[in-house]
C-alpha positions as CSV (number, residue, x, y, z in Angstrom):
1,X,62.2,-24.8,72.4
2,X,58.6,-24.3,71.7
3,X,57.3,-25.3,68.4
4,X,55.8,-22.8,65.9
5,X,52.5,-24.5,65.0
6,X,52.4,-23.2,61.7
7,X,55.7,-24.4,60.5
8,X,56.4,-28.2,59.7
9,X,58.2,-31.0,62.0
10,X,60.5,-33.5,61.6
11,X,59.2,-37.0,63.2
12,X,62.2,-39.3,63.4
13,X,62.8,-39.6,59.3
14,X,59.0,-38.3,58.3
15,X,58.5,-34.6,57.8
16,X,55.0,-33.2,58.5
17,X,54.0,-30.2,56.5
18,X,51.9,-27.7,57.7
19,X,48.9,-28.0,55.2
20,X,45.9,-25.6,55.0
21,X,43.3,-26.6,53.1
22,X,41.3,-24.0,50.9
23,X,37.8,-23.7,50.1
24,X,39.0,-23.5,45.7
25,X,41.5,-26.9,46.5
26,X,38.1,-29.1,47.3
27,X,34.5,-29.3,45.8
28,X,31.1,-28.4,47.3
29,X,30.8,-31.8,49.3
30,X,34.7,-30.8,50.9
31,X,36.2,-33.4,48.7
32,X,40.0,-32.5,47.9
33,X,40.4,-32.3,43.7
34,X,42.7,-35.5,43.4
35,X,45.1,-32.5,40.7
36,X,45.9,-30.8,43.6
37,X,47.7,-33.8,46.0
38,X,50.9,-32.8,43.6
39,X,50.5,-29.3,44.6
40,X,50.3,-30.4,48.3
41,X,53.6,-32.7,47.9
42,X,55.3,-29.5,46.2
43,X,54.7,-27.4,49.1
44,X,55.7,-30.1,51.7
45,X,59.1,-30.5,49.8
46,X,59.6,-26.7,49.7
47,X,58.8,-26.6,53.2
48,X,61.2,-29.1,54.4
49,X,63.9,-27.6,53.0
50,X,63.3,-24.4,53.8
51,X,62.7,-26.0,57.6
52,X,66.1,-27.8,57.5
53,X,67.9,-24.3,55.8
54,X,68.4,-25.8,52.0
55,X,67.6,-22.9,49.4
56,X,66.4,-24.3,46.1
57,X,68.3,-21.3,44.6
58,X,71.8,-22.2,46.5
59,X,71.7,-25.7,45.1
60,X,71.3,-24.9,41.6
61,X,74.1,-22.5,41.8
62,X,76.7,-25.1,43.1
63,X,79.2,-26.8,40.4
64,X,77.0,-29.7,40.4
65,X,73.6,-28.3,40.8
66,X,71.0,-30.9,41.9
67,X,67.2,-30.3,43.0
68,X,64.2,-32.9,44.3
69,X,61.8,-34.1,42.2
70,X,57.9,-34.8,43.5
């Protein structure tokens, strides 16, 4: 099976989210604003889940809903 090079991987127990990085995320020297390394660890939980088929909707909606926190 071929990997999709813009979709995330599981190495052994590590997951490694695609990341893009924008020219508004860093200053004029390319330096990443420290604010937005929770934004990146947001997007790399929501794309693990979504790469291992958990919906953030589905597990609020069970008896016992539960979430991840970043």
């Amino acid at each position: 099976m071929d990997h999709d090079p813009g979709a995330g991987r599981f190495y052994e127990r590590e997951y490694i989210p695609p990341l893009g990085i924008y020219c508004e995320d860093a200053d004029f020297s390319g330096a990443v604003y420290h604010a937005n390394y929770v934004r990146y660890l947001k997007r790399g939980r929501s794309e693990s889940m979504r790469t291992v088929g958990a919906s953030l909707t589905d597990m609020l909606r069970v008896p016992q809903p539960f979430t991840f926190m970043v």
